[in-house]
Predicted model as a PDB file, atoms N, CA, C, CB and O in Angstrom, pLDDT in the B-factor column:
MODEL        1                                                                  
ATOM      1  N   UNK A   1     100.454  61.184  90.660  1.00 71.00           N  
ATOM      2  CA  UNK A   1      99.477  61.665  89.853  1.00 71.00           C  
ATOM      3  C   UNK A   1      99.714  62.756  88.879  1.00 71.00           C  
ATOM      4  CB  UNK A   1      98.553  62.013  90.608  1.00 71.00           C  
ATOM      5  O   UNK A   1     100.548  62.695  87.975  1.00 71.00           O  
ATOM      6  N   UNK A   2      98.843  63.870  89.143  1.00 81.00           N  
ATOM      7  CA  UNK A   2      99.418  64.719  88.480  1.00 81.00           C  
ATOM      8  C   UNK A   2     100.635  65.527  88.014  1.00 81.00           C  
ATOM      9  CB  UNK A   2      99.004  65.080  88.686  1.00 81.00           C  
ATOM     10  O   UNK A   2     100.671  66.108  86.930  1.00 81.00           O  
ATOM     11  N   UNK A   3     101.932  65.519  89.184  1.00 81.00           N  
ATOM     12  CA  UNK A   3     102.703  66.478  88.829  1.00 81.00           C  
ATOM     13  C   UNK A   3     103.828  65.637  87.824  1.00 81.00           C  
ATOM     14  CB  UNK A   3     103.268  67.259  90.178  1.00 81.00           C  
ATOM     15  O   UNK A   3     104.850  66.142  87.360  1.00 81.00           O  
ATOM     16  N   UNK A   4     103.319  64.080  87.594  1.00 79.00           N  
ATOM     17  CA  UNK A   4     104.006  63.378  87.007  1.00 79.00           C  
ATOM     18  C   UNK A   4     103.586  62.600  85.870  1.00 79.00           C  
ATOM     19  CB  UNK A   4     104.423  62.800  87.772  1.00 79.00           C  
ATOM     20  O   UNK A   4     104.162  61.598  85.447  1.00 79.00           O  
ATOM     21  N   UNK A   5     102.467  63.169  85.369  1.00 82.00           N  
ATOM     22  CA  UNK A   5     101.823  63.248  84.189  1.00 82.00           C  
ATOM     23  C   UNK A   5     100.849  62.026  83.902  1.00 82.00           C  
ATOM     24  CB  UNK A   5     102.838  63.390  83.170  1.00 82.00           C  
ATOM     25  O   UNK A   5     100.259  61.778  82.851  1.00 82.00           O  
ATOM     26  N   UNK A   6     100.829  61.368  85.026  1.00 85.00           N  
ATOM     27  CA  UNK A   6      99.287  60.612  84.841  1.00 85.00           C  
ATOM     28  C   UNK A   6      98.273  61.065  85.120  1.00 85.00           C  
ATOM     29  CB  UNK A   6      99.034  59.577  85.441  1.00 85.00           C  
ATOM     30  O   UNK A   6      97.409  60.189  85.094  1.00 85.00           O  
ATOM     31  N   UNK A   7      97.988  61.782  85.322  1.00 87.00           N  
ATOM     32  CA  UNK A   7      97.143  63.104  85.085  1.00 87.00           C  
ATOM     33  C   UNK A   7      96.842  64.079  84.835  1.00 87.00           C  
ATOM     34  CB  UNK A   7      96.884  63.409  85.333  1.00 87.00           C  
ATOM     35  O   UNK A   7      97.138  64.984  85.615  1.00 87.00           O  
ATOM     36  N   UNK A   8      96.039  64.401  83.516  1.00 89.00           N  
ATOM     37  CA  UNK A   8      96.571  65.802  82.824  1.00 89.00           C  
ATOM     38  C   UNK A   8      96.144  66.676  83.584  1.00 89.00           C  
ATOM     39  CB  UNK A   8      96.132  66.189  81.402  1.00 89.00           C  
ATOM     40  O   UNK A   8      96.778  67.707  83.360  1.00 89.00           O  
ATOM     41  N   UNK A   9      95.028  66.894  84.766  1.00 91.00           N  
ATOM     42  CA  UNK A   9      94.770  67.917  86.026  1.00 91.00           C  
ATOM     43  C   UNK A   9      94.208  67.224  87.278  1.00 91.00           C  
ATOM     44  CB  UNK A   9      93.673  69.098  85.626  1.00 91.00           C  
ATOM     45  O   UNK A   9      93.501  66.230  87.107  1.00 91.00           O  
ATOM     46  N   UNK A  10      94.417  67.586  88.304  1.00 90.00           N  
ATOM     47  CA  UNK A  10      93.851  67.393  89.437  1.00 90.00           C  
ATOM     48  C   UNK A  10      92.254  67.142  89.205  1.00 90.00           C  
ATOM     49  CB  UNK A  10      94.201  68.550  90.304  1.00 90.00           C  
ATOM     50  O   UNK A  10      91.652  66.143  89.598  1.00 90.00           O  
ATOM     51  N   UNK A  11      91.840  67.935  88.688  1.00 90.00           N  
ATOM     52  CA  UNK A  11      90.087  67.505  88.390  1.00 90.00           C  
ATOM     53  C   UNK A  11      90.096  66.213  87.487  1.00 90.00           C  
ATOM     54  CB  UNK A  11      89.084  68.882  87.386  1.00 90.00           C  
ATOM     55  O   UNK A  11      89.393  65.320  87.959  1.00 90.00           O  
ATOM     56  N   UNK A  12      90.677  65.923  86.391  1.00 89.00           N  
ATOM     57  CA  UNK A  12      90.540  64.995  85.606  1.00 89.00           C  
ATOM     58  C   UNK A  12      91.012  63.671  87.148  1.00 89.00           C  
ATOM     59  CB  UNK A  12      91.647  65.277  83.965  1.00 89.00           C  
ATOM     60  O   UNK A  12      90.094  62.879  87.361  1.00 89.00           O  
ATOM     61  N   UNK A  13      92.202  63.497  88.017  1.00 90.00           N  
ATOM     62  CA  UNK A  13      92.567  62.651  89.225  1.00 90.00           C  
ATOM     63  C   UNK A  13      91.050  62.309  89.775  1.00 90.00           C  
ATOM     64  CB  UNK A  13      93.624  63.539  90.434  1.00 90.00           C  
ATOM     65  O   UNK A  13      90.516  61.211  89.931  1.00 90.00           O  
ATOM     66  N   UNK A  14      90.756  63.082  89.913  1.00 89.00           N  
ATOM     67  CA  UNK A  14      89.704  63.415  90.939  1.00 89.00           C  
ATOM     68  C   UNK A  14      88.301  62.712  90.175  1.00 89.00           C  
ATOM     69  CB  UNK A  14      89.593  65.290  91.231  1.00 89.00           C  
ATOM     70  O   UNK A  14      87.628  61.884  90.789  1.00 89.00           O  
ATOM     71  N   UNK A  15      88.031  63.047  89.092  1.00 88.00           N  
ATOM     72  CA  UNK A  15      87.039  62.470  88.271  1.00 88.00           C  
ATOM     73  C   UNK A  15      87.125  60.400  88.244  1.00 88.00           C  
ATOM     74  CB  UNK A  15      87.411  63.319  86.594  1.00 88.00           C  
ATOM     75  O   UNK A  15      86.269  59.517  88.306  1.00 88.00           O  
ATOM     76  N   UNK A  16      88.907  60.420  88.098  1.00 88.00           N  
ATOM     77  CA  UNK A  16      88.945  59.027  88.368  1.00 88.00           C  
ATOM     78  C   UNK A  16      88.617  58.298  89.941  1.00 88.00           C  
ATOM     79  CB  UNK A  16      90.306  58.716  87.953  1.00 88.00           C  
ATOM     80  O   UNK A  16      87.868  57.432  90.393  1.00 88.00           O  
ATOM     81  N   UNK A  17      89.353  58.947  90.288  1.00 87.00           N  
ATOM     82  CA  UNK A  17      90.204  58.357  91.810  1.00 87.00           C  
ATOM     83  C   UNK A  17      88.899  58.130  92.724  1.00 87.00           C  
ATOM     84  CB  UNK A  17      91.506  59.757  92.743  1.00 87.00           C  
ATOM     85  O   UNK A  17      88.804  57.087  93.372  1.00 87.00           O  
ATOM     86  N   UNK A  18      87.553  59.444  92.789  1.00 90.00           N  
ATOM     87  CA  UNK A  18      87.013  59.903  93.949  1.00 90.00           C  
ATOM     88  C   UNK A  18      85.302  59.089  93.447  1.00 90.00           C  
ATOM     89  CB  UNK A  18      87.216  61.918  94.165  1.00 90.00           C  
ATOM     90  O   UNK A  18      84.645  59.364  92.443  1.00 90.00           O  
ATOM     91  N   UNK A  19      84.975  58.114  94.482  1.00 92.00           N  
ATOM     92  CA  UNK A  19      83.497  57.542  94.372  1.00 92.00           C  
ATOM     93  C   UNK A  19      83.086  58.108  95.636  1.00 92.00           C  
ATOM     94  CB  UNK A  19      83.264  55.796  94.250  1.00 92.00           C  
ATOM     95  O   UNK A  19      83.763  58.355  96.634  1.00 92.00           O  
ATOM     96  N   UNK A  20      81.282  58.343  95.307  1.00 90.00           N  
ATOM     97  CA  UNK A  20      80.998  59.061  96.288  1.00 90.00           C  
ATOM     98  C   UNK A  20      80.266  56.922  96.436  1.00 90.00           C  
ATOM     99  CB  UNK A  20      79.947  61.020  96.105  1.00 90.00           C  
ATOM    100  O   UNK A  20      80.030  56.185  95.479  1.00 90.00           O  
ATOM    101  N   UNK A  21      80.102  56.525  98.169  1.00 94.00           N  
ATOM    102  CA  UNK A  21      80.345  55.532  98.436  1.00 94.00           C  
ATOM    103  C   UNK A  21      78.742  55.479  99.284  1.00 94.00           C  
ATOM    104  CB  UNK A  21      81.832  55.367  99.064  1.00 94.00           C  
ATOM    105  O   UNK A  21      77.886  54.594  99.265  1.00 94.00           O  
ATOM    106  N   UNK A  22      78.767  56.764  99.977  1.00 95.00           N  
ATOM    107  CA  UNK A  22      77.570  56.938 100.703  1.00 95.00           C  
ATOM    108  C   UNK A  22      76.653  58.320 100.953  1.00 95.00           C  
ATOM    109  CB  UNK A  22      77.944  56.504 101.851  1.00 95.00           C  
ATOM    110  O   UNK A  22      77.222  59.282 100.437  1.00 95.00           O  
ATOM    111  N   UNK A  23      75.897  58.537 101.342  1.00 92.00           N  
ATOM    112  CA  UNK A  23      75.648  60.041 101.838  1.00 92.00           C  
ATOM    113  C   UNK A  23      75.032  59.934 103.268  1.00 92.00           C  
ATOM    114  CB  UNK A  23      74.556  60.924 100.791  1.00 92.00           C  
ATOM    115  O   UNK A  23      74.264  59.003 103.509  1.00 92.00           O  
ATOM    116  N   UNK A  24      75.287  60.689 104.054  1.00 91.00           N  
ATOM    117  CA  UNK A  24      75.012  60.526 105.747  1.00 91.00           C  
ATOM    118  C   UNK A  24      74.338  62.210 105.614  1.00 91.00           C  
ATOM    119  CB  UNK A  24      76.869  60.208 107.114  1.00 91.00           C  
ATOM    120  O   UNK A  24      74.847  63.201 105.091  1.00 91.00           O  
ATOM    121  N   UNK A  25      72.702  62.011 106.472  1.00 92.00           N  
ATOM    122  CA  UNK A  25      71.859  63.296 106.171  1.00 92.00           C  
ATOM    123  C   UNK A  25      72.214  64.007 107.643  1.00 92.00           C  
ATOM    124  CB  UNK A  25      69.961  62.980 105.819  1.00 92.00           C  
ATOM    125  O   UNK A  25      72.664  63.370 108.595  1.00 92.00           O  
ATOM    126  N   UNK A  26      71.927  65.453 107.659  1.00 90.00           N  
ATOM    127  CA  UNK A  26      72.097  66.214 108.767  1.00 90.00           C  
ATOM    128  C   UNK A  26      70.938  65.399 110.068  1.00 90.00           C  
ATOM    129  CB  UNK A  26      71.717  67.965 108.259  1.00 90.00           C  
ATOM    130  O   UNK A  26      69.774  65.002 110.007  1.00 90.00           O  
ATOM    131  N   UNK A  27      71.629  65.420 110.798  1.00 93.00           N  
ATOM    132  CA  UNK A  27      70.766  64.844 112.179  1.00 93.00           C  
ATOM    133  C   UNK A  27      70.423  65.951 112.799  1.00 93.00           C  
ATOM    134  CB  UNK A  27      71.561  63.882 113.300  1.00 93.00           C  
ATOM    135  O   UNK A  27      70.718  67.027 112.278  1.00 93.00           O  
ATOM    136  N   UNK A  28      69.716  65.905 114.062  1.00 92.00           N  
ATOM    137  CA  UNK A  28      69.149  66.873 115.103  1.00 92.00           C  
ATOM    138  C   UNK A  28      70.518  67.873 115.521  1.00 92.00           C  
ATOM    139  CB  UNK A  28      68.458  65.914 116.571  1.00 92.00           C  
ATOM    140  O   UNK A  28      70.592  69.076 115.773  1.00 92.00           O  
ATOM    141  N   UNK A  29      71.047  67.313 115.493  1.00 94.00           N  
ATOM    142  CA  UNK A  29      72.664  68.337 116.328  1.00 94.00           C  
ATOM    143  C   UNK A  29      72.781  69.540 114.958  1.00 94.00           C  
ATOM    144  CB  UNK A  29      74.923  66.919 116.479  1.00 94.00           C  
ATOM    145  O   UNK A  29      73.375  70.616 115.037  1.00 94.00           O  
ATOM    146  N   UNK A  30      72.286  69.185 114.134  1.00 95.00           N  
ATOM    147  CA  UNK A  30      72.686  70.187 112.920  1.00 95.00           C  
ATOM    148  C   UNK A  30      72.548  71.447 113.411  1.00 95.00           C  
ATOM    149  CB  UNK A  30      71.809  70.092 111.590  1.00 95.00           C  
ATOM    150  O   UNK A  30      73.522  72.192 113.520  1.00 95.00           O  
ATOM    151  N   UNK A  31      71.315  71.807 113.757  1.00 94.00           N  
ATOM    152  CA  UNK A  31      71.123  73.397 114.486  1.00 94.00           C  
ATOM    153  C   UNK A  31      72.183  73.779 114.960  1.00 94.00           C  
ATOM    154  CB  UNK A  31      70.164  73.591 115.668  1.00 94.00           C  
ATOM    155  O   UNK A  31      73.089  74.455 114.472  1.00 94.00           O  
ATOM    156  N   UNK A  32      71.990  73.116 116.383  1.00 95.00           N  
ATOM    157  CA  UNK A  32      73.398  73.307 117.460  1.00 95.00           C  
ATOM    158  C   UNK A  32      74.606  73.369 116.331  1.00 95.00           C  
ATOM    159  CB  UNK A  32      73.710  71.698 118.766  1.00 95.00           C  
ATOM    160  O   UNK A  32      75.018  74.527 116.415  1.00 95.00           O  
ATOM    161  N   UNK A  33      75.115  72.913 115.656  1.00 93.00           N  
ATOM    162  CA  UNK A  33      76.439  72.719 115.137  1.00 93.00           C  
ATOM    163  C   UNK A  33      76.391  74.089 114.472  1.00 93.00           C  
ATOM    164  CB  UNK A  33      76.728  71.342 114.150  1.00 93.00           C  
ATOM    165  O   UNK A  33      77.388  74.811 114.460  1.00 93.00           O  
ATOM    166  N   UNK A  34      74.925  74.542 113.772  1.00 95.00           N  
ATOM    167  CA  UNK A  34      74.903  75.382 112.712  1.00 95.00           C  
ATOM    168  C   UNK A  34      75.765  76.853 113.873  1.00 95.00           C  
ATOM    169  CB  UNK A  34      72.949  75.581 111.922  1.00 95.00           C  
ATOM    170  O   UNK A  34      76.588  77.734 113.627  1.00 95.00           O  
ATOM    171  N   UNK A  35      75.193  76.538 114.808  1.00 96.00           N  
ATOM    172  CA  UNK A  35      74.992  78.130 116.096  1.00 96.00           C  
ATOM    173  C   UNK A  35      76.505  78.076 116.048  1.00 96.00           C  
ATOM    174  CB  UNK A  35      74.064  77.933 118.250  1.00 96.00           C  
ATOM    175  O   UNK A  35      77.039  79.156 115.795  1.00 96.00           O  
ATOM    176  N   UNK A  36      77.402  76.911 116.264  1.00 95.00           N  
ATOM    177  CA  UNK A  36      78.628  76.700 117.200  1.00 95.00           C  
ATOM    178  C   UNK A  36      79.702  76.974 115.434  1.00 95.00           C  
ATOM    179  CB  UNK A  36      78.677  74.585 118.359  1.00 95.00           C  
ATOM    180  O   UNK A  36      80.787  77.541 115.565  1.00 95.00           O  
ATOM    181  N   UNK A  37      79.460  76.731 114.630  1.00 94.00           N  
ATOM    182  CA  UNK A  37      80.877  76.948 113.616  1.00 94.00           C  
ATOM    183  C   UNK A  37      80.384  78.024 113.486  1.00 94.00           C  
ATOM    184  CB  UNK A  37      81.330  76.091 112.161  1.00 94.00           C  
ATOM    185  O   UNK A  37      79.446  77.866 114.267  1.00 94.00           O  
ATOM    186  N   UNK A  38      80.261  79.047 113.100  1.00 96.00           N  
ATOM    187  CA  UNK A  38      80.566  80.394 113.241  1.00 96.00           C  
ATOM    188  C   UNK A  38      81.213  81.272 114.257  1.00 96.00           C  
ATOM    189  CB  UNK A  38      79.664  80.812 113.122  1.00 96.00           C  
ATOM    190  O   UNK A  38      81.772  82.304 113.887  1.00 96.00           O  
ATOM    191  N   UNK A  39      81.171  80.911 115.585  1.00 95.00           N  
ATOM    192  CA  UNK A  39      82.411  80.822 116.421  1.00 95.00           C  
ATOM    193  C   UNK A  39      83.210  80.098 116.530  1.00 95.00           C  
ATOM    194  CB  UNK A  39      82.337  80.852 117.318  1.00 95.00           C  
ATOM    195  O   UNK A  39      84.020  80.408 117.404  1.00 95.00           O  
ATOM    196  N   UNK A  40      83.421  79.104 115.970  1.00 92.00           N  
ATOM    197  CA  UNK A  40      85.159  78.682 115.509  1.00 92.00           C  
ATOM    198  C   UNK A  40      85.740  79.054 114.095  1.00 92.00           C  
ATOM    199  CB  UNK A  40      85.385  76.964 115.491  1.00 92.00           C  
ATOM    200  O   UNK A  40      86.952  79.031 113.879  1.00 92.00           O  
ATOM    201  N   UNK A  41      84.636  79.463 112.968  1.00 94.00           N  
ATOM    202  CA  UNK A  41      85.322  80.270 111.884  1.00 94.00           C  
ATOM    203  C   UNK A  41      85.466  81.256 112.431  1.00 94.00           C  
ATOM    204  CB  UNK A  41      84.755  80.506 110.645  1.00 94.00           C  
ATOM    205  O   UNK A  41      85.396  81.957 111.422  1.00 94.00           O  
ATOM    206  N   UNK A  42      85.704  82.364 113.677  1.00 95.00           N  
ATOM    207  CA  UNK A  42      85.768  83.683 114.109  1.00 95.00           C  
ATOM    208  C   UNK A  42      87.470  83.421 115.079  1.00 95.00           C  
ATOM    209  CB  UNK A  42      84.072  84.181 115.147  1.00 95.00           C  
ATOM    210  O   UNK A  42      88.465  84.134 115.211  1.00 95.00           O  
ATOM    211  N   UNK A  43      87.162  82.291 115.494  1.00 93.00           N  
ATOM    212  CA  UNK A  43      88.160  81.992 116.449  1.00 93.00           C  
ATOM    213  C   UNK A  43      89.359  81.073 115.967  1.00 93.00           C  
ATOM    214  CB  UNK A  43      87.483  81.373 117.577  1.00 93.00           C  
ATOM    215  O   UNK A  43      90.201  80.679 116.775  1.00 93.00           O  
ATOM    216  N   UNK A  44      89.395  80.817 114.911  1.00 91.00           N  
ATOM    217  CA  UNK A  44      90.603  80.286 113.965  1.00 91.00           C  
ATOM    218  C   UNK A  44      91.634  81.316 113.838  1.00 91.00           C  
ATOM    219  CB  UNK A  44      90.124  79.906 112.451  1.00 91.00           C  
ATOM    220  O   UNK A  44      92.596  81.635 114.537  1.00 91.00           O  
ATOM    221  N   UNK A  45      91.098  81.777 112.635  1.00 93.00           N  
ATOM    222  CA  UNK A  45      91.982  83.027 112.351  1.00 93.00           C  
ATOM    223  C   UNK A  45      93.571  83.333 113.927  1.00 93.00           C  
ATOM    224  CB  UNK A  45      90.428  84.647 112.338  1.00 93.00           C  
ATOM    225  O   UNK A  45      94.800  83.381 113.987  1.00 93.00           O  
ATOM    226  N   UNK A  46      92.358  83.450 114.863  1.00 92.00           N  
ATOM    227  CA  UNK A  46      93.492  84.109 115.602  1.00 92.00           C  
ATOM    228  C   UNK A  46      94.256  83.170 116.613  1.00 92.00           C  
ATOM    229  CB  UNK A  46      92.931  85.331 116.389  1.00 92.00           C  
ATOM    230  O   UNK A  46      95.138  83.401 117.441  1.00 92.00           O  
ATOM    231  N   UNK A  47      93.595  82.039 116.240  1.00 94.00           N  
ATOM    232  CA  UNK A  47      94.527  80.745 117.431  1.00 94.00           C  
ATOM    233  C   UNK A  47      95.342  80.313 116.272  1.00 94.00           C  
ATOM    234  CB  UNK A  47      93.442  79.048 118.354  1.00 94.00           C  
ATOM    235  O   UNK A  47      96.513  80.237 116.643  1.00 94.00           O  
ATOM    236  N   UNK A  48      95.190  79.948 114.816  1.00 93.00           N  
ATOM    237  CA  UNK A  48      95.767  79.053 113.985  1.00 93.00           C  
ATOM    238  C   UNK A  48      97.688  79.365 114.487  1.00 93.00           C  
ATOM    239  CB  UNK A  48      95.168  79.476 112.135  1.00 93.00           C  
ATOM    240  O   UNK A  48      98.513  78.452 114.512  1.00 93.00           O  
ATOM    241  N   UNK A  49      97.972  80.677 114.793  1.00 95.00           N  
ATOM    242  CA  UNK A  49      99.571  80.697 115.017  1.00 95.00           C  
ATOM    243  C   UNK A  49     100.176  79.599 116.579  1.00 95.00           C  
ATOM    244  CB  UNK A  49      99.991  82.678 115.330  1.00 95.00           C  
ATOM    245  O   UNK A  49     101.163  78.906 116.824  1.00 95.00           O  
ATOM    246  N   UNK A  50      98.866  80.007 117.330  1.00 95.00           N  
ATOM    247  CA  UNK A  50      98.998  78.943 118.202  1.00 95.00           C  
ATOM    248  C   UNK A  50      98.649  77.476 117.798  1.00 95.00           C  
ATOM    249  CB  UNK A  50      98.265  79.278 119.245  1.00 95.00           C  
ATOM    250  O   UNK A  50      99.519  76.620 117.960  1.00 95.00           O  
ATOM    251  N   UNK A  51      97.641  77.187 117.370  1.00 92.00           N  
ATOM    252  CA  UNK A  51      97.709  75.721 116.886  1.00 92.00           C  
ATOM    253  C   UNK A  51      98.770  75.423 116.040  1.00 92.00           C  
ATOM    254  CB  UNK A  51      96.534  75.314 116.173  1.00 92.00           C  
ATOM    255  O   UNK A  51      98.481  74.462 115.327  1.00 92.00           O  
ATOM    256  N   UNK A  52      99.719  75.797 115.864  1.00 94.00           N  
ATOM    257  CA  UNK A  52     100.826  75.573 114.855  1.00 94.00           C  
ATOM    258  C   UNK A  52     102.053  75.439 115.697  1.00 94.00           C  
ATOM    259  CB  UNK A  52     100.980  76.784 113.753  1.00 94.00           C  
ATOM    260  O   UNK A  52     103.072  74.830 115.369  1.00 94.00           O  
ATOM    261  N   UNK A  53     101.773  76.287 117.193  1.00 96.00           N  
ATOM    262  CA  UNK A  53     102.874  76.740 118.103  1.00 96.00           C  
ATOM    263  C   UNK A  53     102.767  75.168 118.908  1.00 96.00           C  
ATOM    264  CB  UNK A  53     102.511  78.419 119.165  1.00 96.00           C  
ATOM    265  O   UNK A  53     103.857  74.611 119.044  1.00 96.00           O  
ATOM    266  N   UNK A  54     101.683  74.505 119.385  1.00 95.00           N  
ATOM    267  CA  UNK A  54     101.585  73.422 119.655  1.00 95.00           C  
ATOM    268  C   UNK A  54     101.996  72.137 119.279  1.00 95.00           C  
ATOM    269  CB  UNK A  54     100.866  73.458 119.678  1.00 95.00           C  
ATOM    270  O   UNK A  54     102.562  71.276 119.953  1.00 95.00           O  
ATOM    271  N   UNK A  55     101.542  72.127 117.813  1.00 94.00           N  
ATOM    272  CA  UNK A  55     102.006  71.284 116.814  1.00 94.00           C  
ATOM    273  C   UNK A  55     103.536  70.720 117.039  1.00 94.00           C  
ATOM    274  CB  UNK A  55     101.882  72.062 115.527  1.00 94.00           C  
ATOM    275  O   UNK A  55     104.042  69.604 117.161  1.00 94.00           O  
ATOM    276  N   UNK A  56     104.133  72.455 117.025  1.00 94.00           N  
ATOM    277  CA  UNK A  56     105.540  71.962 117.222  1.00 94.00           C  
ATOM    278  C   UNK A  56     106.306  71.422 118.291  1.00 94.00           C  
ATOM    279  CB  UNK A  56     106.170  72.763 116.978  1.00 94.00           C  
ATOM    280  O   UNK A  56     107.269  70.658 118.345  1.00 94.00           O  
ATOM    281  N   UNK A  57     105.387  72.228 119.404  1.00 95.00           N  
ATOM    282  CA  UNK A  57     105.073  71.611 120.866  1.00 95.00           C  
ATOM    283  C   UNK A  57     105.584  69.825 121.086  1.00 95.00           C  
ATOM    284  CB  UNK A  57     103.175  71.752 121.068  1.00 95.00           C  
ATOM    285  O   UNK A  57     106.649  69.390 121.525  1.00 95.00           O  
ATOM    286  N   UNK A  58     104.240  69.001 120.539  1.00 94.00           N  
ATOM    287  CA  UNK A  58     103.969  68.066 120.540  1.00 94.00           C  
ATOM    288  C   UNK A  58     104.400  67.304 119.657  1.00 94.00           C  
ATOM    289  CB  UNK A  58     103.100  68.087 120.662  1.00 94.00           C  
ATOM    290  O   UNK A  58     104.148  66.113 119.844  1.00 94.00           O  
ATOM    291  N   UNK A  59     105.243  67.695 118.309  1.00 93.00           N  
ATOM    292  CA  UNK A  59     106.358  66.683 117.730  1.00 93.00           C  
ATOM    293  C   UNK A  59     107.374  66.562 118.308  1.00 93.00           C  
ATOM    294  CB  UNK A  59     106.824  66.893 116.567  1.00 93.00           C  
ATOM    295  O   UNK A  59     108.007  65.519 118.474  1.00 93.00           O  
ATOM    296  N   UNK A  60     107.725  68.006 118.806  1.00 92.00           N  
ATOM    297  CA  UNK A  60     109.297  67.747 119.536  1.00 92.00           C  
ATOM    298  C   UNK A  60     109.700  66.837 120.332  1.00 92.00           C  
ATOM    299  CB  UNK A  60     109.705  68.650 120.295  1.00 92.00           C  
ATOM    300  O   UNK A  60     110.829  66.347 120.315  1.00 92.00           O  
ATOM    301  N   UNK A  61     108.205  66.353 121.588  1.00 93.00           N  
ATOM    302  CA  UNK A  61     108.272  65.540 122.716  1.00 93.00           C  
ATOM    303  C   UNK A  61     107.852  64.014 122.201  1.00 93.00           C  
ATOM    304  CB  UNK A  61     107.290  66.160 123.895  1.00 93.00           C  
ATOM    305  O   UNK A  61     107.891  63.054 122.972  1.00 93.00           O  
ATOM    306  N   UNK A  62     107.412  63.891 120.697  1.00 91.00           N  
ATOM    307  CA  UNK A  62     106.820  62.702 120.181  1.00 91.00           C  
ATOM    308  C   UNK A  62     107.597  62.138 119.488  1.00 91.00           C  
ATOM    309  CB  UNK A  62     105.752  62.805 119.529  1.00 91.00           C  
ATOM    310  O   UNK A  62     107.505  60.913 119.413  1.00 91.00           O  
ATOM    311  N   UNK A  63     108.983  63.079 118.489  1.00 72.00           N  
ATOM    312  CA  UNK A  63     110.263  61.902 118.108  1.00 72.00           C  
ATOM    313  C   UNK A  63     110.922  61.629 118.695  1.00 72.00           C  
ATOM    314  CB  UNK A  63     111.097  61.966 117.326  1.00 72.00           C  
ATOM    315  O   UNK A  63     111.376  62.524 119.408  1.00 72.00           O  
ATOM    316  N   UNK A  64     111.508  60.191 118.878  1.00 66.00           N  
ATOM    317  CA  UNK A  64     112.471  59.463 119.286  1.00 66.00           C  
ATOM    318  C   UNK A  64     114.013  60.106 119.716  1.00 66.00           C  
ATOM    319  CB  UNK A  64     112.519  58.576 118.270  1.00 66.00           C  
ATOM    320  O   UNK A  64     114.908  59.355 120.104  1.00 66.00           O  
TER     321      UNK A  64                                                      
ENDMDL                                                                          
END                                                                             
């Protein structure tokens, strides 16, 4: 795409490439969900070195 000049920017890609196909409305869990991501945007930050520590974890034992 872009970095190879069929696209003069990522937004212009994006203007082509991206159909919106459907829209799916907030259900009953929305509340609940609303309460619960603000403690995992709090609790990222400080696991992401571990979720990364895993990652590597679990490729090592997953290639051949």
């Amino acid at each position: 795409g872009v970095g190879v000049g069929v696209y003069s920017s990522v937004s212009a890609a994006c203007q082509i490439a991206v159909r919106v196909t459907g829209q799916n409305d907030p259900g009953p869990a929305a509340t609940i969900y609303a309460d619960y991501y603000p403690r995992y945007r709090a609790l990222y930050p400080a696991l992401a070195a571990e979720f990364a520590a895993m990652a590597r974890v679990v490729n090592k034992h997953l290639k051949p």
